[in-house]
NUKE-688700 format. One record per residue (C-alpha): residue number from 1; residue in three letters; x, y negated, z. Coordinates in steps of 0.25 Angstrom, whole numbers, plus 5000, padded with zeros to 4 digits. Layout:
residues N
- NUM, Ala, X, Y, Z
...
END
This chain:
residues 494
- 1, Unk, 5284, 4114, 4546
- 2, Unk, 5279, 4108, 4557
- 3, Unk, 5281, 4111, 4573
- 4, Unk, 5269, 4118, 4573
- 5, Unk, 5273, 4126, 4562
- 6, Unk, 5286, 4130, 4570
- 7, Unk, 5277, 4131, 4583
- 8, Unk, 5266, 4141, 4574
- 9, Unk, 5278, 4150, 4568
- 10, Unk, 5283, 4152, 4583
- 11, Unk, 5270, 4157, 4587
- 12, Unk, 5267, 4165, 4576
- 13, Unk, 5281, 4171, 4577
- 14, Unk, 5282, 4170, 4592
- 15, Unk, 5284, 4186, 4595
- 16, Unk, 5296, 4186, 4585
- 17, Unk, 5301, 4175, 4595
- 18, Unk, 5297, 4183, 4608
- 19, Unk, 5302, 4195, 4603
- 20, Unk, 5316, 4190, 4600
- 21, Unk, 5316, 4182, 4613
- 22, Unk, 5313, 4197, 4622
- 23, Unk, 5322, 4203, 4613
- 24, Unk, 5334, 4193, 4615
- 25, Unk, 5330, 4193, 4631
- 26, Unk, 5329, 4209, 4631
- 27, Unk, 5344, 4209, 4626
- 28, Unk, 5349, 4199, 4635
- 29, Unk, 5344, 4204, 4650
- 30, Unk, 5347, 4220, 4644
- 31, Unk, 5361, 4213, 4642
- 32, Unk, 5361, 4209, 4654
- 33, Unk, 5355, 4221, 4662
- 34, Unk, 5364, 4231, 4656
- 35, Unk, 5378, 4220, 4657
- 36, Unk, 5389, 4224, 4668
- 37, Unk, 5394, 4213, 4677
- 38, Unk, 5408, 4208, 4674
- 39, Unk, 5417, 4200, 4684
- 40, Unk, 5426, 4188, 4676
- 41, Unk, 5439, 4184, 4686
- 42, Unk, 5449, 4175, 4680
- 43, Unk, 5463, 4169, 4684
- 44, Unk, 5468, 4155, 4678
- 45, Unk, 5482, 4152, 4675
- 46, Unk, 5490, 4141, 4671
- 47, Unk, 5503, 4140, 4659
- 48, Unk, 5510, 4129, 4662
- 49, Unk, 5511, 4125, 4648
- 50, Unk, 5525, 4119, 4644
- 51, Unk, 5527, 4102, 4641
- 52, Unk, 5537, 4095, 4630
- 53, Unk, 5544, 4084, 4632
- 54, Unk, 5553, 4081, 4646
- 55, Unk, 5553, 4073, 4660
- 56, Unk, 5549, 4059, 4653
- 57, Unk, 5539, 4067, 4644
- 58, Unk, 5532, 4077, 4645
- 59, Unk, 5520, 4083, 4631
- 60, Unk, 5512, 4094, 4631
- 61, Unk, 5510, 4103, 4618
- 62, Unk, 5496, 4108, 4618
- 63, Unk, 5496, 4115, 4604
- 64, Unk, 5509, 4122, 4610
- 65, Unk, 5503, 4124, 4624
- 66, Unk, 5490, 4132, 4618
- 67, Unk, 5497, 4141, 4610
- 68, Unk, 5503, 4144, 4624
- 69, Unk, 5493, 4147, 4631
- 70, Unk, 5487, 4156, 4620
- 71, Unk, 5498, 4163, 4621
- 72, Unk, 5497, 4165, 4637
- 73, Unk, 5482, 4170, 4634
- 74, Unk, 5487, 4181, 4626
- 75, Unk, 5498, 4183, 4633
- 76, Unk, 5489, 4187, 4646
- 77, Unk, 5480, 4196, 4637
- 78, Unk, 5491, 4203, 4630
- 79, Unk, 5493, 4218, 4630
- 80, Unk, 5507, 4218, 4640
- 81, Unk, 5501, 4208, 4650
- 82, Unk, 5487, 4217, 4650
- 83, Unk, 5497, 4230, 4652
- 84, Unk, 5505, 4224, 4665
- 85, Unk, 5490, 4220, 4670
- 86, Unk, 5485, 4234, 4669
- 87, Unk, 5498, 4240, 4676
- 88, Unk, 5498, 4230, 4686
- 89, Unk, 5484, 4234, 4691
- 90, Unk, 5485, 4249, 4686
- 91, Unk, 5472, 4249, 4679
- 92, Unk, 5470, 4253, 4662
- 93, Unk, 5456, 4244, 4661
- 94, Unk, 5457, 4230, 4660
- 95, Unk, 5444, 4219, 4660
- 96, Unk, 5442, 4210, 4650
- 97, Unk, 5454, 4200, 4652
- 98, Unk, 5452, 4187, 4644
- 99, Unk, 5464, 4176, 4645
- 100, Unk, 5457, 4160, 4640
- 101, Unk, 5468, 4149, 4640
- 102, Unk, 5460, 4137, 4647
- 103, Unk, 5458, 4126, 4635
- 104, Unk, 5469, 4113, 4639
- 105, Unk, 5475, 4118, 4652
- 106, Unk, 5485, 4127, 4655
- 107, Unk, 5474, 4138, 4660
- 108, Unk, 5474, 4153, 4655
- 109, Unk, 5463, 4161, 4662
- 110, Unk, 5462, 4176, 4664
- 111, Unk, 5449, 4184, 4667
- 112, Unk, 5446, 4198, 4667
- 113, Unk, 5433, 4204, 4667
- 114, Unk, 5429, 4216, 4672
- 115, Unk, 5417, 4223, 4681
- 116, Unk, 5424, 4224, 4692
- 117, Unk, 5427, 4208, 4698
- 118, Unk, 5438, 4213, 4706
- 119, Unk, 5447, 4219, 4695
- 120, Unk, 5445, 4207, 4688
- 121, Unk, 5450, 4198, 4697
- 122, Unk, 5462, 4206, 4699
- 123, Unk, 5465, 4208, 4682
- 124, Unk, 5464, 4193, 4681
- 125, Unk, 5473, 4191, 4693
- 126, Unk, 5485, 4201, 4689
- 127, Unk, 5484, 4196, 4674
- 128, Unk, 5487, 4183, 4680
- 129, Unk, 5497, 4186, 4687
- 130, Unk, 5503, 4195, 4677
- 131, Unk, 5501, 4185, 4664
- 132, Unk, 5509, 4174, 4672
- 133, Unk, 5521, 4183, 4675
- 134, Unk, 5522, 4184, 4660
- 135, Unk, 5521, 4169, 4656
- 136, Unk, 5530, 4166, 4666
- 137, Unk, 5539, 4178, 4659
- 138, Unk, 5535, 4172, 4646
- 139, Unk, 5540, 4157, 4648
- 140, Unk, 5556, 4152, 4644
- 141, Unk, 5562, 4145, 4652
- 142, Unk, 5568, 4137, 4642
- 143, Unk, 5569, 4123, 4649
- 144, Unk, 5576, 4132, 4660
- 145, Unk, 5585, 4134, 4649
- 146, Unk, 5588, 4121, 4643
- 147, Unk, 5589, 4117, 4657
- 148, Unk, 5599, 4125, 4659
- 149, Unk, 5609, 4122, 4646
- 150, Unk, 5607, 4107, 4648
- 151, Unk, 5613, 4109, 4662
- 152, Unk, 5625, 4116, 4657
- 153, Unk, 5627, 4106, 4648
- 154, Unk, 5627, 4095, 4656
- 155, Unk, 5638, 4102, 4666
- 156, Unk, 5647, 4106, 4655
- 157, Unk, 5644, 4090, 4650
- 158, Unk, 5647, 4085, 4663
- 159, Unk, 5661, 4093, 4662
- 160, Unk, 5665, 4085, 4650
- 161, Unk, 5660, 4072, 4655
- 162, Unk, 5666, 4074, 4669
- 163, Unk, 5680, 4077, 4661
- 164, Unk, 5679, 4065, 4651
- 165, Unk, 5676, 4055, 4663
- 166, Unk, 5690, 4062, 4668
- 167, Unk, 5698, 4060, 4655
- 168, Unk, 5691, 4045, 4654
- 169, Unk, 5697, 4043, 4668
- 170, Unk, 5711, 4048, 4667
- 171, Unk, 5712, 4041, 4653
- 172, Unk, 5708, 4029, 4660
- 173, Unk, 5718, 4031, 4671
- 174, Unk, 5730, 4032, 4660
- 175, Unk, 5727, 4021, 4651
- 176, Unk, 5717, 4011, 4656
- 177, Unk, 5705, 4007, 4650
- 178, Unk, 5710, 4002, 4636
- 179, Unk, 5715, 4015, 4630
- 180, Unk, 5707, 4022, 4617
- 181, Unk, 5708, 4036, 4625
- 182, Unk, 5699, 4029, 4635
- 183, Unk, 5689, 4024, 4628
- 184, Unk, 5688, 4037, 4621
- 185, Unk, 5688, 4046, 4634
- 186, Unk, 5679, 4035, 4637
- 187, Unk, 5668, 4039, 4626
- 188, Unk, 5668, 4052, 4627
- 189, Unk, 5664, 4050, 4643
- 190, Unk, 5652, 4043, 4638
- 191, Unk, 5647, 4053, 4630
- 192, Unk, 5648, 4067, 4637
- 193, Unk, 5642, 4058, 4649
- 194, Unk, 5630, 4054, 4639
- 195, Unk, 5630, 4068, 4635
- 196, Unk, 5627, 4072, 4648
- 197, Unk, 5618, 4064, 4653
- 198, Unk, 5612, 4067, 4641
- 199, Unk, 5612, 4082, 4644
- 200, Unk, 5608, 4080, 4659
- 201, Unk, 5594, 4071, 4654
- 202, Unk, 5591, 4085, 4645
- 203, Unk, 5593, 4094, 4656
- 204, Unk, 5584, 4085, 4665
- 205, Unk, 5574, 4087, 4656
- 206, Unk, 5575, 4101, 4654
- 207, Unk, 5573, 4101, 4667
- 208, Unk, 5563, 4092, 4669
- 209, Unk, 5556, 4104, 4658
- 210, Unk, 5560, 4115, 4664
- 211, Unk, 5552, 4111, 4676
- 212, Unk, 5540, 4108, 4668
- 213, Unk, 5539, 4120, 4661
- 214, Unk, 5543, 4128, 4674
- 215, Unk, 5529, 4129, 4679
- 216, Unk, 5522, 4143, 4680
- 217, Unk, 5510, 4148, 4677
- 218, Unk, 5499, 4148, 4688
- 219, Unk, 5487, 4154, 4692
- 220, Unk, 5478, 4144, 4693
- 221, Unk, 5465, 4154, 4699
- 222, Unk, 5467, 4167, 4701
- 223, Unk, 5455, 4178, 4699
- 224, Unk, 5447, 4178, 4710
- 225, Unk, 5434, 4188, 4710
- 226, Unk, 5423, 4183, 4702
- 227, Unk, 5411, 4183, 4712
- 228, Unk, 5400, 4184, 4699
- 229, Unk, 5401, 4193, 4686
- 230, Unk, 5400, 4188, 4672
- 231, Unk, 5385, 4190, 4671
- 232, Unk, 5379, 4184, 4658
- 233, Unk, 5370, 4171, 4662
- 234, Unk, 5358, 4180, 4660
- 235, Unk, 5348, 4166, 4658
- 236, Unk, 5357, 4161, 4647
- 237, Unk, 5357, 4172, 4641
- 238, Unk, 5344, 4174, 4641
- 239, Unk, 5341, 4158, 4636
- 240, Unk, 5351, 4162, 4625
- 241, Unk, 5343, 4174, 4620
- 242, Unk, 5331, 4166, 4620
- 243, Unk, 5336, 4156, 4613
- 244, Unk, 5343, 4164, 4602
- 245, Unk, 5331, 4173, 4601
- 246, Unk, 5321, 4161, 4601
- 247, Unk, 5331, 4156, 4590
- 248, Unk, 5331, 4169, 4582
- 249, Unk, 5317, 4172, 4583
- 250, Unk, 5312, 4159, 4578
- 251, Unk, 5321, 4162, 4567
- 252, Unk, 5315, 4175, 4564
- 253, Unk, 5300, 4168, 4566
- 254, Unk, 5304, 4157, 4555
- 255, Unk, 5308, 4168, 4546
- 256, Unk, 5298, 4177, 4548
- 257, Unk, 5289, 4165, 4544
- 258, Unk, 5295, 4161, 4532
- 259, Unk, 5294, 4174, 4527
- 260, Unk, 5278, 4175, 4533
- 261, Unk, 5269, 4170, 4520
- 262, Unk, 5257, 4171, 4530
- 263, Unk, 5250, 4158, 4531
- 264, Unk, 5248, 4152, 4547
- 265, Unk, 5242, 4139, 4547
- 266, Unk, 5234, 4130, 4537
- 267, Unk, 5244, 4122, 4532
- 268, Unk, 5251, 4134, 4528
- 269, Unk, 5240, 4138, 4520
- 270, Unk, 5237, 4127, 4513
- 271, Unk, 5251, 4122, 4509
- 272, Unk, 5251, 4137, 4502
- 273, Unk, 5239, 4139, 4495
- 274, Unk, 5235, 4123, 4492
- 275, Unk, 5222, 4125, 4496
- 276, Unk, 5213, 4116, 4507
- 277, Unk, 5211, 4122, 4521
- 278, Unk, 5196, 4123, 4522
- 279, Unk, 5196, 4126, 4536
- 280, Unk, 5202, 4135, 4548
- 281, Unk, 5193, 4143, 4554
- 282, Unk, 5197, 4154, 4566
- 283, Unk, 5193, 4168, 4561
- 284, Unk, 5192, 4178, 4573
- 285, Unk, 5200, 4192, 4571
- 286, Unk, 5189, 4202, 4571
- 287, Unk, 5178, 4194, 4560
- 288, Unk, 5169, 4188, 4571
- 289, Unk, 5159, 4179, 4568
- 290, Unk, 5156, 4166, 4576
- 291, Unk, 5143, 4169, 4581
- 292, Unk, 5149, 4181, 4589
- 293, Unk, 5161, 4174, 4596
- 294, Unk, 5159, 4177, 4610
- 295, Unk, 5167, 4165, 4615
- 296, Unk, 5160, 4151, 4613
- 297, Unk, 5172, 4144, 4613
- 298, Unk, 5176, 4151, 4600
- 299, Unk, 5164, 4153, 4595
- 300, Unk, 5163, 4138, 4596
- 301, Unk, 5177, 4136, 4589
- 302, Unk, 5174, 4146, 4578
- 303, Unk, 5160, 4138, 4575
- 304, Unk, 5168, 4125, 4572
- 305, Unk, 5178, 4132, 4564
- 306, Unk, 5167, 4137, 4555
- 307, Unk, 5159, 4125, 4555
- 308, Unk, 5174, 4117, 4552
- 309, Unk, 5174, 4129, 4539
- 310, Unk, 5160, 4124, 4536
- 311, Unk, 5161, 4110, 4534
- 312, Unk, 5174, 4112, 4527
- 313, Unk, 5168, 4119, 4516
- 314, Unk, 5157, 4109, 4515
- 315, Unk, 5167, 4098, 4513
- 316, Unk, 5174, 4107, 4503
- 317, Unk, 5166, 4103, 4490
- 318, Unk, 5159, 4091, 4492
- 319, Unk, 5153, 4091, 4475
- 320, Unk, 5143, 4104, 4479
- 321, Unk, 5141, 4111, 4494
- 322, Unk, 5148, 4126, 4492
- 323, Unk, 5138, 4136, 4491
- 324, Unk, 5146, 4148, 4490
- 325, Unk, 5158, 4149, 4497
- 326, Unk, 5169, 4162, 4496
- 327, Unk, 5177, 4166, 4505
- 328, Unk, 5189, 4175, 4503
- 329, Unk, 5204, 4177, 4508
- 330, Unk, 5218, 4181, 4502
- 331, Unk, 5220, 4194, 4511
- 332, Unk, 5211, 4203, 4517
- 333, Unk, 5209, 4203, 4532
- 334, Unk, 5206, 4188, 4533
- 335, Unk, 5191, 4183, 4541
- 336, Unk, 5187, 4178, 4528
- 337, Unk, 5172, 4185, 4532
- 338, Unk, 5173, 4181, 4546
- 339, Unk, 5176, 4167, 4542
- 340, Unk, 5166, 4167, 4532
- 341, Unk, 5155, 4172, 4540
- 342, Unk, 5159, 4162, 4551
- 343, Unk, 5157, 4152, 4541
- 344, Unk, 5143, 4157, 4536
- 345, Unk, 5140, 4156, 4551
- 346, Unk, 5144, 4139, 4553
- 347, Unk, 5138, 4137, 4539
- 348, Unk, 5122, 4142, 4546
- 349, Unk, 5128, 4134, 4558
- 350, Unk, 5129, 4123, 4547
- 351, Unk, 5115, 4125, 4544
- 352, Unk, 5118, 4131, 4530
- 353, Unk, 5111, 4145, 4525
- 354, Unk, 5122, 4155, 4523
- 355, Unk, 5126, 4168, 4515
- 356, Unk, 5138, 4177, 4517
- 357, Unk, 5142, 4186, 4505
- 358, Unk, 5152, 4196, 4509
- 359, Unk, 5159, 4197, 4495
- 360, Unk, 5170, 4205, 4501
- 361, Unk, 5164, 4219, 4497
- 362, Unk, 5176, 4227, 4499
- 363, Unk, 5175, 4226, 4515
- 364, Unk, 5164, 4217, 4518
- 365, Unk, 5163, 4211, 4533
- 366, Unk, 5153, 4202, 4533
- 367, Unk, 5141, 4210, 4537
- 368, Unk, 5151, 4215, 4548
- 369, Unk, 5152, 4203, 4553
- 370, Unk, 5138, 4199, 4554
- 371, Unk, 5134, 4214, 4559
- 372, Unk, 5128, 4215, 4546
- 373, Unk, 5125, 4228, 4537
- 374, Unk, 5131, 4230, 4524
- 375, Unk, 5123, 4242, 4517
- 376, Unk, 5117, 4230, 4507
- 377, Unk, 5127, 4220, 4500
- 378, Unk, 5132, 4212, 4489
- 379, Unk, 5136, 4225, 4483
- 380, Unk, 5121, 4231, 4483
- 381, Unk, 5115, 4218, 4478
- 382, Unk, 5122, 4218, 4465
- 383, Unk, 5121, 4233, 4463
- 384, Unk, 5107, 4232, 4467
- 385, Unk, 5097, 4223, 4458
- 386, Unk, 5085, 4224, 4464
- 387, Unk, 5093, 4220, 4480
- 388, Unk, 5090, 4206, 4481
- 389, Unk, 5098, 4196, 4490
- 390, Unk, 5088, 4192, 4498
- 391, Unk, 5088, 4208, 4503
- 392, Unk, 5103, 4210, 4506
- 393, Unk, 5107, 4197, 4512
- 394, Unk, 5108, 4199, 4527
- 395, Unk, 5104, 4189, 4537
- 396, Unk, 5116, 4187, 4548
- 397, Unk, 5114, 4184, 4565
- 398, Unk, 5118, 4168, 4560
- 399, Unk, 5105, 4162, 4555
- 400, Unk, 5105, 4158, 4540
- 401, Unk, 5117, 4166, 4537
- 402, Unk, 5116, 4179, 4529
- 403, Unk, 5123, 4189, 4523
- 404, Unk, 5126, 4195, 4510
- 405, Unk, 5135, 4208, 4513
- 406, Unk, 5144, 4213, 4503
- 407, Unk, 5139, 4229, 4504
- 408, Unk, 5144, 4243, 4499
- 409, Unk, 5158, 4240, 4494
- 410, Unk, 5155, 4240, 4477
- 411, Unk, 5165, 4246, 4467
- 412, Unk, 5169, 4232, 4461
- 413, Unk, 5167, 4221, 4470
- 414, Unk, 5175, 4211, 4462
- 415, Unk, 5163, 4215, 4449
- 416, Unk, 5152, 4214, 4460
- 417, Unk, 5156, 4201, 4463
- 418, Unk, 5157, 4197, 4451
- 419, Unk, 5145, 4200, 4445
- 420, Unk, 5133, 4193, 4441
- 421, Unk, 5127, 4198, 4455
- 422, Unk, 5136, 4193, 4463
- 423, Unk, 5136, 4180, 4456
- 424, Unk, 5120, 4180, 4458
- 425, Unk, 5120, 4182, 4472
- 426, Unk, 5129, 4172, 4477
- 427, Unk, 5121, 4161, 4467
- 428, Unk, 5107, 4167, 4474
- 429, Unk, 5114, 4166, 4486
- 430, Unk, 5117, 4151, 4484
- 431, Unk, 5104, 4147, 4482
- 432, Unk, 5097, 4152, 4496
- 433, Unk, 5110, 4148, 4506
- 434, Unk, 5116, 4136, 4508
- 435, Unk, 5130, 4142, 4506
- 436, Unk, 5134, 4158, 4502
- 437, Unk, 5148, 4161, 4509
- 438, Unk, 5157, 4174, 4501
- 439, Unk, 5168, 4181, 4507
- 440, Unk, 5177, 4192, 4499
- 441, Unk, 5188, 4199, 4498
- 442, Unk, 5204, 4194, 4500
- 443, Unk, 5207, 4187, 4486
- 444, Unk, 5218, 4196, 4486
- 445, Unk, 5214, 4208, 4488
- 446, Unk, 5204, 4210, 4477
- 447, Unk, 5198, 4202, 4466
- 448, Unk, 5184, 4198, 4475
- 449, Unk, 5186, 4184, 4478
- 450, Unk, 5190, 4180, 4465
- 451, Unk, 5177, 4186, 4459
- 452, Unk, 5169, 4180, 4469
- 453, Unk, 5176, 4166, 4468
- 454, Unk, 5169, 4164, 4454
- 455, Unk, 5155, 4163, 4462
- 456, Unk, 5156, 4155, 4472
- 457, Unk, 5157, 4140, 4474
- 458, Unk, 5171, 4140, 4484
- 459, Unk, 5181, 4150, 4488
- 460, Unk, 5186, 4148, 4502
- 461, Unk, 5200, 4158, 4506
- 462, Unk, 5202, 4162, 4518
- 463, Unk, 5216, 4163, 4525
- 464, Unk, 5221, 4169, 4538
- 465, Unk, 5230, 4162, 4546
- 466, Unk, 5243, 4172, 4547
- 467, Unk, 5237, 4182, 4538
- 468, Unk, 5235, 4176, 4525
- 469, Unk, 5250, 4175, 4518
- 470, Unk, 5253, 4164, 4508
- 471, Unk, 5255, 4172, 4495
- 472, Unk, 5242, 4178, 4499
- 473, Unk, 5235, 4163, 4499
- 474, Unk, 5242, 4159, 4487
- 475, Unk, 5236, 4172, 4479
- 476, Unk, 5223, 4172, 4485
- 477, Unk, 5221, 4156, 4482
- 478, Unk, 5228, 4159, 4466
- 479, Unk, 5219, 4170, 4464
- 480, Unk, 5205, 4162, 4468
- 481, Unk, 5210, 4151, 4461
- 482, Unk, 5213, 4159, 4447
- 483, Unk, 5199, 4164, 4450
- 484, Unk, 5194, 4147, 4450
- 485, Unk, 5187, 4149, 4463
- 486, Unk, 5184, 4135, 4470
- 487, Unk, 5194, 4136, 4480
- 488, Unk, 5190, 4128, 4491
- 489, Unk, 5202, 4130, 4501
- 490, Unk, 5207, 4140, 4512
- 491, Unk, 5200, 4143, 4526
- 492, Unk, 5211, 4148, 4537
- 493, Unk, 5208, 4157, 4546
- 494, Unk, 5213, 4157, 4559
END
């Protein structure tokens, strides 16, 4: 399919379009008229999170630091927290409270929603101040403690050193340097005073920790009254809904013309039914004739649509000129007599003496057309013998072009039609006009065309863009050719 094709479905489907685009902008502002302002205030603190390592290196463990923070988000929405919240202001109702962990910082935001800004503000404010009591509750002091017992340690090592260096002297003293006793005082000095040192470097660093890890948490920005509500962006939602109802309606519009067998262009028609496009001619809606087209303009544009239709079916069959032409259709309500008449009407233009035969005898509309009488047809002038031709042809406002009317509605058409009568008058016919146009009934609806097709020289179809359906082309165009009527092509009409 071409862009056109897409462009031509849209116009043809363009109210589904419309109707899901109202639709999706009718929801959208009633949503918004019948919404009730809410007031967002938020509060933003920060968890120190705790480091590895010491004074001379200091790492940070992210996987442990996020399982941290989730749990300080659940911690502030939990169950005991939300019951000290409610106590502490005296109220049963609380807003929506929502607690988000800021992504790669140290940041938990609390919000509360509610109508009224003011009370808001003040629930994101006390849950603040009451989820930062309970972390600070929460956290060990563990360094604090290592601290401590290091330091303990080191006294009580002190002890023992500063009592070795004693016993190291006094040995020293007595004996002199030489002795075994010294030397053995000696080595033990060294290592309690290693080990001590040893113990003071660890307490350091625990320290150094307990110093990192002291920091409290903070409020970064507390709650203040939010100045606007939480109104929707009205606009984007309203480009939204056009966009997903353009999208959902073009859907729709595509499925509804997979599913549509009716025929829209010319193309179309022909890829179906494999037969040449004759011509398109535009056919008015109420069976109007060109000669009464009141606007000149298009009067003048029917003309050359005609005259197009003429010459094409000149060029048609170039071994003999057509003197009789049918003209029928698949369904019924198609301007096959308008269309026909038209045509009669740019043939005399042509300079070509012209006879109509209303073959349709079921609901003739010729003589209608014409402002013609039908009291005397095709159907009396096979019943009647003695009725000549001559007597009951009918002589139109167009000069040179007459008319053959179909008459009273006969008991058998399809056995009028196809008898010897019939066969006479349309070979009488061809020898005193240059060329004898037929139009009958739809091919199928009743049997009509395919009787008629057996005495004429071409059979033209007419299809009605939008109206005539694909299997309807397909069984009309079988049905004549089963019959082995020269079919010459389709005419589209407009």
């Amino acid at each position: 399919m071409t862009f056109q094709d897409y462009v031509a479905i849209l116009w043809r489907r363009k109210f589904v379009l419309i109707i899901f685009v109202v639709l999706a902008v009718a929801v959208v502002l009633f949503r918004e008229r019948r919404s009730i302002p809410t007031y967002t205030s938020s509060a933003t603190v920060r968890i120190p999170t705790a480091p590895l390592g010491s004074q001379d290196y200091v790492a940070i463990n992210l996987f442990y630091n996020d399982r941290l923070m989730k749990t300080f988000t659940y911690i502030a929405t939990s169950d005991p927290i939300l019951n000290r919240l409610r106590d502490a202001l005296e109220v049963d109702r609380l807003p929506n409270i929502r607690v988000d962990a800021i992504v790669d910082t140290e940041l938990i935001r609390i919000s509360a929603t509610d109508r009224d800004p003011q009370y808001a503000t003040d629930i994101a404010n006390e849950l603040t101040r009451i989820f930062i009591d309970e972390v600070e509750t929460l956290q060990t002091p563990s360094s604090r403690a290592s601290a401590d017992i290091l330091l303990n340690a080191a006294n009580e090592l002190e002890n023992d050193v500063d009592e070795a260096r004693n016993q190291y002297q006094e040995l020293v003293e007595q004996f002199g340097s030489a002795d075994e006793r010294i030397i053995a005082a000696e080595r033990v000095l060294r290592v309690r005073e290693e080990s001590w040192i040893s113990l003071l470097e660890q307490y350091e660093n625990a320290r150094v920790t307990q110093e990192i890890n002291a920091v409290p948490p903070v409020i970064v920005e507390s709650a203040t009254l939010p100045r606007k509500s939480n109104s929707s962006n009205t606009m984007l939602n309203l480009a939204l809904a056009l966009i997903l109802s353009a999208s959902a309606g073009l859907m729709v519009a595509l499925v509804m013309e997979n599913l549509d067998t009716r025929l829209y262009n010319s193309r179309a028609i022909a890829n179906v039914s494999n037969l040449p496009i004759i011509d398109e001619v535009h056919a008015s809606k109420r069976g109007t004739l060109v000669t009464n087209v009141r606007s000149q303009r298009s009067r003048s544009h029917q003309f050359t649509d005609y005259s197009d239709l003429r010459t094409s079916l000149y060029m048609m069959n170039n071994d003999a000129p057509l003197k009789s032409v049918l003209f029928t259709s698949s369904e019924v309500d198609v301007t096959t007599s308008e269309i026909m008449a038209n045509l009669g009407i740019a043939a005399v233009r042509g300079g070509q003496k012209v006879l109509l035969i209303d073959g349709d005898l079921r609901k003739p509309q010729l003589h209608k057309l014409f402002g013609l009488e039908n009291n005397q047809g095709l159907t009396e002038l096979c019943k009647n013998k003695s009725l000549l031709l001559s007597n009951i042809i009918q002589k139109t406002s167009v000069k040179e072009l007459h008319l053959l009317s179909a008459g009273a509605p006969p008991t058998d058409p399809p056995a009028l039609l196809g008898s010897d009568c019939f066969k006479q008058t349309i070979a009488t016919a061809k020898q005193h006009y240059d060329i004898v146009l037929i139009v009958s009934s739809a091919v199928n609806v009743t049997t009509d065309s395919l009787v008629l097709t057996s005495h004429v020289d071409a059979t033209v179809i007419i299809v009605k863009i939008g109206q005539t359906t694909s299997e309807e082309l397909l069984s009309a165009r079988d049905s004549l050719q089963i019959a082995r009527s020269n079919l010459l092509g389709v005419v589209v009409s407009k």
